[in-house]
DRENPA-3360 file (N, C-alpha, C; in nm, 2 decimals, always signed):
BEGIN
1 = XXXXXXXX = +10.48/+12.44/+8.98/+10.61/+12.50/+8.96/+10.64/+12.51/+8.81 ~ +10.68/+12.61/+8.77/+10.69/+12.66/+8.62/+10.87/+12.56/+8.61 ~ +10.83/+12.51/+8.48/+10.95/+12.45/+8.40/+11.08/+12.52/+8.41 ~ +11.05/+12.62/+8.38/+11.21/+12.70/+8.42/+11.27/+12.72/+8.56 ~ +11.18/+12.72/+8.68/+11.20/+12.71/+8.79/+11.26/+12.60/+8.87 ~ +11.19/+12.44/+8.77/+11.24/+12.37/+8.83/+11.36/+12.27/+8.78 ~ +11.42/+12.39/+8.68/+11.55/+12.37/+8.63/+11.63/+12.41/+8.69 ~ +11.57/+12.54/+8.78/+11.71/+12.59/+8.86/+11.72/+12.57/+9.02;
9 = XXXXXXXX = +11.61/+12.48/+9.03/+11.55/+12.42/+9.19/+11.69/+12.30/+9.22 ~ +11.81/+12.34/+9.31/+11.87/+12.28/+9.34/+11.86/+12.14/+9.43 ~ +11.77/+12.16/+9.52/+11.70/+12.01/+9.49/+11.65/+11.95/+9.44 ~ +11.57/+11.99/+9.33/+11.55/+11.90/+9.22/+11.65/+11.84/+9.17 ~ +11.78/+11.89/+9.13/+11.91/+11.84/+9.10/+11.97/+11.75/+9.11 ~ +11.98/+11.77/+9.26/+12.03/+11.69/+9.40/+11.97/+11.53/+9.40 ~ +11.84/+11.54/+9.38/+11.75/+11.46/+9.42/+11.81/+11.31/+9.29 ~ +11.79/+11.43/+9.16/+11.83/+11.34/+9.05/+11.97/+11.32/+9.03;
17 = XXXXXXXX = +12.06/+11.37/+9.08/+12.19/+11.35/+9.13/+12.22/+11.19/+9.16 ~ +12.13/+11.20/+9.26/+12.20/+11.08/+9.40/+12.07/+11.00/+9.39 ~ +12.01/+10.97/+9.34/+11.93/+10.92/+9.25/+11.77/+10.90/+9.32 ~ +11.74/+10.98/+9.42/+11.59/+10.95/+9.50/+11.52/+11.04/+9.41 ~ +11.36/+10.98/+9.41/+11.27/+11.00/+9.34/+11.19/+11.13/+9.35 ~ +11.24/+11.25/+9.47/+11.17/+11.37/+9.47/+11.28/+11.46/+9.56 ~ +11.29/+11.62/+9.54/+11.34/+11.64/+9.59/+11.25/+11.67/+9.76 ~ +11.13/+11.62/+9.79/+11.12/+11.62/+9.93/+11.21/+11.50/+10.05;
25 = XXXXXXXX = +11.32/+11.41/+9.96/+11.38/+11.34/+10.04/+11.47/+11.43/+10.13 ~ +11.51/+11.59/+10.08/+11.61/+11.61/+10.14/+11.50/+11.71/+10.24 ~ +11.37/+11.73/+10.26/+11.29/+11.76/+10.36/+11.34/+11.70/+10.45 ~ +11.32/+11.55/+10.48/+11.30/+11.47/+10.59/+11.45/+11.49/+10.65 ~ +11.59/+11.48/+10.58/+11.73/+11.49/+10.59/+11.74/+11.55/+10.72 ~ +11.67/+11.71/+10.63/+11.71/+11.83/+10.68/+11.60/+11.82/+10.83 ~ +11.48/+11.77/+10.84/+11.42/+11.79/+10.99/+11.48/+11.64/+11.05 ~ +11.54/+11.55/+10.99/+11.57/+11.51/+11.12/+11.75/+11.54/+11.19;
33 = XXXXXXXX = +11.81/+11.55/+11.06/+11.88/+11.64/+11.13/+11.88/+11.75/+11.25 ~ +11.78/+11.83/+11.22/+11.78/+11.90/+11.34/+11.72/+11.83/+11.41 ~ +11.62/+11.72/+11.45/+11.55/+11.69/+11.53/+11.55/+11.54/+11.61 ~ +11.65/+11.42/+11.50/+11.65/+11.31/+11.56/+11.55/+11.25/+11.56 ~ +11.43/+11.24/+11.44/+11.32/+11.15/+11.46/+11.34/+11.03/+11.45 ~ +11.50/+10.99/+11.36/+11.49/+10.85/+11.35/+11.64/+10.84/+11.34 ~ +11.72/+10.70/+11.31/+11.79/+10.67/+11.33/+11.82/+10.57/+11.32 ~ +11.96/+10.48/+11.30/+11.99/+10.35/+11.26/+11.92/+10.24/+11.34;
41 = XXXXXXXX = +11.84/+10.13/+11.28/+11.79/+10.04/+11.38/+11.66/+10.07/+11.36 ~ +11.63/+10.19/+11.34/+11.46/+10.22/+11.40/+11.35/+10.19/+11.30 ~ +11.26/+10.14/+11.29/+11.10/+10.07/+11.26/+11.07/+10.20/+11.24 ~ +11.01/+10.25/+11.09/+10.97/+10.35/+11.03/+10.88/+10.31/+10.94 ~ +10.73/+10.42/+10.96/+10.64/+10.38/+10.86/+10.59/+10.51/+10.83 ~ +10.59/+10.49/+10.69/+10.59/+10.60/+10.60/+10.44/+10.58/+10.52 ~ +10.31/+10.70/+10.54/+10.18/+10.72/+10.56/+10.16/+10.83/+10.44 ~ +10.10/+10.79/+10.30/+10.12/+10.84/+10.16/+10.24/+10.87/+10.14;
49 = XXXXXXXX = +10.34/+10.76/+10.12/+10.43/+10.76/+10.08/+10.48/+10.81/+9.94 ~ +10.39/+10.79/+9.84/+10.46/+10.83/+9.64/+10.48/+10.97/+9.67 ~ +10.59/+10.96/+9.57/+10.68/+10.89/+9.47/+10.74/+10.79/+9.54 ~ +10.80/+10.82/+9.71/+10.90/+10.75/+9.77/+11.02/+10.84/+9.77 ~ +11.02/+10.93/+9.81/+11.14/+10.99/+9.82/+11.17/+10.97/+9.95 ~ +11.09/+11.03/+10.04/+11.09/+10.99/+10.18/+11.10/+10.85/+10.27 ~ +11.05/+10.77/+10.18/+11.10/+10.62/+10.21/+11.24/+10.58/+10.16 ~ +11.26/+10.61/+10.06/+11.44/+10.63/+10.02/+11.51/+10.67/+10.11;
57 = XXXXXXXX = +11.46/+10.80/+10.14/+11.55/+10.84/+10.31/+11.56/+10.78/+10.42 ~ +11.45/+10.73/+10.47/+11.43/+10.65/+10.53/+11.53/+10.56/+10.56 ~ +11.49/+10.46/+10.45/+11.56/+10.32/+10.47/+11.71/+10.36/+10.46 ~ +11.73/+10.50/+10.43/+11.90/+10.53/+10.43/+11.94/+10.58/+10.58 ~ +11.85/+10.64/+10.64/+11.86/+10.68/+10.77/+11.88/+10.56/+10.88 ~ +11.78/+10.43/+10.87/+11.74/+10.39/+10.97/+11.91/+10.27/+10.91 ~ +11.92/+10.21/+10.84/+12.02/+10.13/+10.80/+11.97/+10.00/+10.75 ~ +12.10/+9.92/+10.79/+12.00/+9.78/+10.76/+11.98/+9.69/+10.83;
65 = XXXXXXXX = +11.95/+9.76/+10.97/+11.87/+9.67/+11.08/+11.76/+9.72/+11.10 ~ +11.74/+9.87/+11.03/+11.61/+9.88/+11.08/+11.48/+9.86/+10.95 ~ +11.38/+9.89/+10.92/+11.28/+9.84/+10.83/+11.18/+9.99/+10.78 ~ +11.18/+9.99/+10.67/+11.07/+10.07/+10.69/+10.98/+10.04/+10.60 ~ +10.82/+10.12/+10.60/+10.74/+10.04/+10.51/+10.66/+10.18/+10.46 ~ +10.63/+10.16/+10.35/+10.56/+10.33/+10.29/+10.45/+10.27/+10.23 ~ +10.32/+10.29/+10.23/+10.16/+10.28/+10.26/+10.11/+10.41/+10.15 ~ +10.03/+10.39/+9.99/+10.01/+10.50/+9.95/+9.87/+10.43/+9.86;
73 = XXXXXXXX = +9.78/+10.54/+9.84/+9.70/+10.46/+9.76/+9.74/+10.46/+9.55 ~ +9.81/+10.53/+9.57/+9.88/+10.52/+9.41/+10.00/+10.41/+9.43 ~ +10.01/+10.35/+9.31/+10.13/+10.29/+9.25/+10.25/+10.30/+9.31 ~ +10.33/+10.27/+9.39/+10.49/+10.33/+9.42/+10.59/+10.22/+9.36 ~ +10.65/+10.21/+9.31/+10.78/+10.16/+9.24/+10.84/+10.11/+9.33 ~ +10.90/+9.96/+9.33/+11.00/+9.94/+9.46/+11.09/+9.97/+9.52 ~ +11.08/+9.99/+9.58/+11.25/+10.08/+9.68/+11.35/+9.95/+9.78 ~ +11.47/+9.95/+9.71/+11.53/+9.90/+9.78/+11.51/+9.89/+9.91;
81 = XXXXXXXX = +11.52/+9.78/+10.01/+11.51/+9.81/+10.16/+11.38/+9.84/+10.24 ~ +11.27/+9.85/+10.15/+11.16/+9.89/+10.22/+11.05/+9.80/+10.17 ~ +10.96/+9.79/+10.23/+10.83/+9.69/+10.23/+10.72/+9.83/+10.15 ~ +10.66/+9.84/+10.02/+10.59/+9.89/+9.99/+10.40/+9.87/+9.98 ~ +10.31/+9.89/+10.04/+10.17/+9.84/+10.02/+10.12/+9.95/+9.98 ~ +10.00/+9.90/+9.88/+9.96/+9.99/+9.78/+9.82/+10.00/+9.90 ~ +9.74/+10.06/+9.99/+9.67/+10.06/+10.00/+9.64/+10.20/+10.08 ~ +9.49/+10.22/+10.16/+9.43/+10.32/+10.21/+9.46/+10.37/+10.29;
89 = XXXXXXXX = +9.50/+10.46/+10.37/+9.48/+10.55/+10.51/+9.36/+10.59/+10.54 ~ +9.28/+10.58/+10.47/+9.13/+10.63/+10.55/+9.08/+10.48/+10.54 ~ +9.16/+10.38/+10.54/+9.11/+10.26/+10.57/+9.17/+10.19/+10.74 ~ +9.16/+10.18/+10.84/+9.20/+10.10/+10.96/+9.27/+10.01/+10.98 ~ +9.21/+9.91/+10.85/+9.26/+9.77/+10.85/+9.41/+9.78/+10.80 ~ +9.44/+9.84/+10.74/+9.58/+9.84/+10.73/+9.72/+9.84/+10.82 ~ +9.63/+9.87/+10.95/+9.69/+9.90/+11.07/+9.78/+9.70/+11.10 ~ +9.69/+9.62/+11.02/+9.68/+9.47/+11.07/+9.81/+9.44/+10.99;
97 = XXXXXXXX = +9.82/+9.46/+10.88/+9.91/+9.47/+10.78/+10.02/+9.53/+10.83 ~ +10.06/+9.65/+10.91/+10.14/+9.72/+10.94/+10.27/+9.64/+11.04 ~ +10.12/+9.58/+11.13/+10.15/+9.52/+11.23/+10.24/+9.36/+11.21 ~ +10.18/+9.32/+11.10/+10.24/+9.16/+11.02/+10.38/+9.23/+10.99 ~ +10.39/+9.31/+10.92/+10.50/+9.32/+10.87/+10.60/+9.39/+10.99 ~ +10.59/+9.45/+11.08/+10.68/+9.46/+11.17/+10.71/+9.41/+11.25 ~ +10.59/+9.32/+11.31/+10.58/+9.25/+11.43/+10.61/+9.33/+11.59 ~ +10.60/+9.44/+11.53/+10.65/+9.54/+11.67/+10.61/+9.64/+11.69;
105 = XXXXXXXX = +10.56/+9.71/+11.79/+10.55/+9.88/+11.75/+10.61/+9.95/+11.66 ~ +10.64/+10.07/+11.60/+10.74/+10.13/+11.53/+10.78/+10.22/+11.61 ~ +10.91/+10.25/+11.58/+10.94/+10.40/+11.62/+10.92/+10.54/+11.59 ~ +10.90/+10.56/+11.43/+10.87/+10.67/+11.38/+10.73/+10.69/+11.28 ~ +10.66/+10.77/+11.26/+10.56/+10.75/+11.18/+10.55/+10.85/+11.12 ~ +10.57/+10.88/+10.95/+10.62/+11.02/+10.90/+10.51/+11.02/+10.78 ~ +10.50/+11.15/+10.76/+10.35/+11.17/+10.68/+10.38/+11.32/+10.60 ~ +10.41/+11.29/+10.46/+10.39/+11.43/+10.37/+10.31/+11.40/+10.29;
113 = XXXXXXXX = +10.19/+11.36/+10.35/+10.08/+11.37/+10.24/+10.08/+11.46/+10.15 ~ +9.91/+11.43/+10.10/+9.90/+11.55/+10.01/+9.80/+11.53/+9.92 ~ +9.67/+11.55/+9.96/+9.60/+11.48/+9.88/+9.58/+11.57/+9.71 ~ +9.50/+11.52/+9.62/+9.50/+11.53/+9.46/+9.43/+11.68/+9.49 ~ +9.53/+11.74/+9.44/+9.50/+11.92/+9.46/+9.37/+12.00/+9.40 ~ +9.28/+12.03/+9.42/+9.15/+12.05/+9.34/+9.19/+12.22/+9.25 ~ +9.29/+12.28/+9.34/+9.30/+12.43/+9.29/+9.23/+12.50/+9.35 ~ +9.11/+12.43/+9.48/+9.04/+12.50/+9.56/+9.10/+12.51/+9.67;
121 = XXXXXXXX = +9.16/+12.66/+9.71/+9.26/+12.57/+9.87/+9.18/+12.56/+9.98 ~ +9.07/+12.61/+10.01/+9.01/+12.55/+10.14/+8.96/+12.43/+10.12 ~ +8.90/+12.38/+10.03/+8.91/+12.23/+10.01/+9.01/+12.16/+10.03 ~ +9.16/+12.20/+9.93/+9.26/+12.12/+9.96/+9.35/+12.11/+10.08 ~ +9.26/+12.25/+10.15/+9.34/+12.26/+10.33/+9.28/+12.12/+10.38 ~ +9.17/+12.14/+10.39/+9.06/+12.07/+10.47/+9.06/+11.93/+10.45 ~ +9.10/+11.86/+10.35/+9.13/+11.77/+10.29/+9.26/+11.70/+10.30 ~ +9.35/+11.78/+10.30/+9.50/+11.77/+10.36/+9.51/+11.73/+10.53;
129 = XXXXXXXX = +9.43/+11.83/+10.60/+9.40/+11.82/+10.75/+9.32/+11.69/+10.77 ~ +9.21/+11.67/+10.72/+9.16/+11.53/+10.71/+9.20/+11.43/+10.71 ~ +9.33/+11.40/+10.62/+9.44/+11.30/+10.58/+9.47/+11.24/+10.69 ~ +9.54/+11.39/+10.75/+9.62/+11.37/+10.87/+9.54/+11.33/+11.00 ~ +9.46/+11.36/+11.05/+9.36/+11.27/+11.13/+9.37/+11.13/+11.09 ~ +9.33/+11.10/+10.98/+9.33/+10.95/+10.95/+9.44/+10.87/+10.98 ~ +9.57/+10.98/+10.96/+9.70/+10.89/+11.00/+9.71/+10.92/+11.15 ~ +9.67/+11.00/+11.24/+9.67/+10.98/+11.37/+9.61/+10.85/+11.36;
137 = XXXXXXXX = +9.50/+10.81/+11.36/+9.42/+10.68/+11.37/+9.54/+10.56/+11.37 ~ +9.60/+10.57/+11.28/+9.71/+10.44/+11.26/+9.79/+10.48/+11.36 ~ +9.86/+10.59/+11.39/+9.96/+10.62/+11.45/+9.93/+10.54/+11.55 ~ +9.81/+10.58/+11.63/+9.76/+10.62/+11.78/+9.82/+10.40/+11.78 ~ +9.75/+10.37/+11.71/+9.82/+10.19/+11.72/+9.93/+10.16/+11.67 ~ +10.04/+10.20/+11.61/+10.15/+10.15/+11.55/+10.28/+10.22/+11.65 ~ +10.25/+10.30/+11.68/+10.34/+10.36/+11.75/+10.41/+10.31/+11.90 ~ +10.50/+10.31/+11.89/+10.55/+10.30/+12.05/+10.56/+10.38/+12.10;
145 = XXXXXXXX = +10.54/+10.39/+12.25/+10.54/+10.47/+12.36/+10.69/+10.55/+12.37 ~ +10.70/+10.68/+12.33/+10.83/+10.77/+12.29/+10.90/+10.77/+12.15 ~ +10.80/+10.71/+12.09/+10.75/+10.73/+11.95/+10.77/+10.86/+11.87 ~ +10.82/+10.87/+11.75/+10.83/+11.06/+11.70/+10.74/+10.99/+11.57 ~ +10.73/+11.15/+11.54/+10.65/+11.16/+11.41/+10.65/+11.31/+11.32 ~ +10.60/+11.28/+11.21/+10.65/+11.39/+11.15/+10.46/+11.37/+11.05 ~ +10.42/+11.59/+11.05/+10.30/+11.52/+11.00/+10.33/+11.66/+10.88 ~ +10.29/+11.68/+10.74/+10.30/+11.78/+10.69/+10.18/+11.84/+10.73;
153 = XXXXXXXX = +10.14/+12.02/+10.69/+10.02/+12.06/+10.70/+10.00/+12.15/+10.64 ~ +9.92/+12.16/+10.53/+9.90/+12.34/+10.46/+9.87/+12.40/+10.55 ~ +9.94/+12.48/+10.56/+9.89/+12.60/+10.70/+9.72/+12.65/+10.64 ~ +9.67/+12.65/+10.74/+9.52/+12.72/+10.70/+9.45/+12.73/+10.80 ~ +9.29/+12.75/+10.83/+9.22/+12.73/+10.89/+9.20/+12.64/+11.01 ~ +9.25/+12.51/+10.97/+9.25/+12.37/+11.04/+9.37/+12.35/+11.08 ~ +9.51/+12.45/+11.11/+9.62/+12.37/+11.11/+9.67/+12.36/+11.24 ~ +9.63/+12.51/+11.33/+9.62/+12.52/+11.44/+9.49/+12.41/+11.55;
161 = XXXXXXXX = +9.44/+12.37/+11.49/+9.30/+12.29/+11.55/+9.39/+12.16/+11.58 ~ +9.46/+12.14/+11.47/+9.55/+11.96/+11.44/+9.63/+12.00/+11.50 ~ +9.70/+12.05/+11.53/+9.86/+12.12/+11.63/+9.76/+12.04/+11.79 ~ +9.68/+12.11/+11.81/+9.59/+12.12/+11.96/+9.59/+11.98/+11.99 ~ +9.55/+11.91/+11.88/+9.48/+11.77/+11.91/+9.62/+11.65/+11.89 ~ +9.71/+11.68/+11.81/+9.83/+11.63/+11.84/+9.94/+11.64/+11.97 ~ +9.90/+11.71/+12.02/+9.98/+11.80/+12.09/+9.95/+11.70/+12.22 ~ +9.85/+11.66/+12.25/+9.82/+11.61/+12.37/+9.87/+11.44/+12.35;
169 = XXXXXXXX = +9.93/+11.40/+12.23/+9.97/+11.29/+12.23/+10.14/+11.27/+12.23 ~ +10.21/+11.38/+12.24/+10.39/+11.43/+12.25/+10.43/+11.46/+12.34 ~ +10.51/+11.43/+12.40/+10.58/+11.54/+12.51/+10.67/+11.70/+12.41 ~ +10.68/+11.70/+12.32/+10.69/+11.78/+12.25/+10.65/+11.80/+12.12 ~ +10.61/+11.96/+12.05/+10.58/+11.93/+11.89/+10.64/+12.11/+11.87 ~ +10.70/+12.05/+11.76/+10.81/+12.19/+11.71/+10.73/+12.19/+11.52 ~ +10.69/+12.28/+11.52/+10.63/+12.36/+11.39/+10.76/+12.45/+11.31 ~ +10.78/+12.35/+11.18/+10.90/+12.43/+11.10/+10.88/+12.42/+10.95;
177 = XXXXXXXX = +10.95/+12.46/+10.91/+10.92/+12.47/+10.73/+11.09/+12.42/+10.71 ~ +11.16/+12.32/+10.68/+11.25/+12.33/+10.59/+11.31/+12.41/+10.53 ~ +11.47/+12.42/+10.49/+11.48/+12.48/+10.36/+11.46/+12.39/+10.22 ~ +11.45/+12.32/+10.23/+11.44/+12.24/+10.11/+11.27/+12.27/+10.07 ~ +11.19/+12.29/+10.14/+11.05/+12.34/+10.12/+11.04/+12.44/+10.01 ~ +10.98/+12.49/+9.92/+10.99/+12.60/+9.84/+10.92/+12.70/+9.93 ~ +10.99/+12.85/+9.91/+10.94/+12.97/+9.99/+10.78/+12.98/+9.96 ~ +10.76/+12.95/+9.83/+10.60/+13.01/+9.79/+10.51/+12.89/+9.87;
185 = XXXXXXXX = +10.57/+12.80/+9.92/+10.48/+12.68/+9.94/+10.38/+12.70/+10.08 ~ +10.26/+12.66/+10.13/+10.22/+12.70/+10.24/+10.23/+12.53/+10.32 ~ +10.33/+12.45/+10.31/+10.35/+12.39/+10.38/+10.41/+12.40/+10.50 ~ +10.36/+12.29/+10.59/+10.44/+12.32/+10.75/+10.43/+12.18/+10.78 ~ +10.56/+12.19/+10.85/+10.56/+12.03/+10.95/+10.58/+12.10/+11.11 ~ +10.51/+11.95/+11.18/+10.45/+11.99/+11.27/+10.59/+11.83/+11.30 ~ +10.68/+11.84/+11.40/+10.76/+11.74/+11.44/+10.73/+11.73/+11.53 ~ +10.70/+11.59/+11.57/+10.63/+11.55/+11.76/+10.75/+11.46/+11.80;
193 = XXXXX = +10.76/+11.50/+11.93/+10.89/+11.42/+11.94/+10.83/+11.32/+12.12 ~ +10.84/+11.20/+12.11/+10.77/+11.16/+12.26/+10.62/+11.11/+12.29 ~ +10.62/+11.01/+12.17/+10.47/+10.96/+12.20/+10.43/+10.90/+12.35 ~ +10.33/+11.00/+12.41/+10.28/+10.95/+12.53/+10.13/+10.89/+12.51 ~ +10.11/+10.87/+12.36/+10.01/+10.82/+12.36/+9.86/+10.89/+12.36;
% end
C-alpha cells in the first residue's frame, strides 16, 4: 500500500485511534458481527496471530471470563488479556501447549495468516493455502464439537480445494470479503460455523 493511501485508509485511523495494532482488528468485528463466531465467555485461539490486532479483538469480544491465546512464529508484544506463545503452526506440538493453557477445548479458532510475501503469487497462494492446512491440524484437536472458525484465503488456485476439505468438518461455511478488507486485496474468509469434527 502506497504511503498516501494509507493516510487516507480509514481503518488505518480507526485502528490508531482506539489504540489496536492493525487495522485487520476491525476485519474480525465486522465478520463476527454478521456471524457470531464468538462471544463473551468463549475460549479463542488465535493461529499467526502478529501484529495482534485480532487478538486485541478478541479478548475484547470474548470479555473477561473468556481467554484467548495468539500463537505466531514472529515476536508479538503483549496484549492485555491474552496468553501470547511465540511459536510454530507447522509444528503439532503446540497443540500440547494450547491445551495447558486452556485446559478445555476452545470455542473458536481464527486464522489471518499470511505467510512472508515472495512477490510471486502462486507461490504466495500456495503457501498461504499450506498455512491453512497446518492450522486445520491444530484445529481438528483444539476445537470443540460446534466449534466456529474463521480461516483467511488468497483466492487462487487452491482456495476452492480448501473450501471442499473444510467443508466436511462444519455444518456451515459462508465465503466473504469484509469491508474493512482493501478492494484491491485478493483476500477471502472462509467463516465455518458448527464444528462436527
Amino acid at each position: 500500500m502506497k504511503l498516501l493511501d494509507a493516510r487516507k485508509d480509514p481503518y488505518r485511523k480507526l485502528a490508531h485511534e482506539q489504540g489496536f495494532r492493525s487495522r485487520a482488528a476491525y476485519k474480525l468485528k465486522e465478520l463476527n458481527q454478521s456471524y457470531r463466531i464468538m462471544g463473551p465467555g468463549f475460549y479463542v485461539l488465535d493461529l499467526g496471530c502478529a501484529p495482534g490486532g485480532w487478538t486485541q479483538m478478541a479478548v475484547k469480544l470474548v470479555g473477561n471470563q473468556g481467554k484467548v491465546m495468539g500463537i505466531d512464529l514472529s515476536y508479538v508484544e503483549e496484549i492485555p488479556g491474552a496468553h501470547i506463545l511465540r511459536g510454530d503452526i507447522e509444528d503439532e506440538n503446540v497443540v500440547d501447549e494450547v491445551m495447558s493453557y486452556f485446559e478445555r477445548k476452545v470455542n473458536a479458532v481464527i486464522c489471518d495468516l499470511s505467510p512472508k510475501v515472495s512477490g510471486n503469487w502462486s507461490v504466495d497462494h500456495a503457501k498461504q493455502i499450506s498455512l491453512n492446512y497446518d492450522c486445520t491440524k491444530i484445529m481438528d484437536k483444539v476445537l470443540a464439537h460446534k466449534g466456529n472458525a474463521i480461516f483467511k484465503v488468497f483466492d487462487g488456485e487452491y482456495s476452492m480445494e480448501f473450501r471442499d476439505y473444510i467443508k466436511k468438518k462444519f455444518a456451515r461455511i459462508n465465503l466473504t470479503k469484509p469491508k474493512a478488507s482493501r478492494k484491491q486485496s485478493s483476500e477471502l474468509y472462509y467463516v465455518c460455523l458448527g464444528f462436527i469434527g
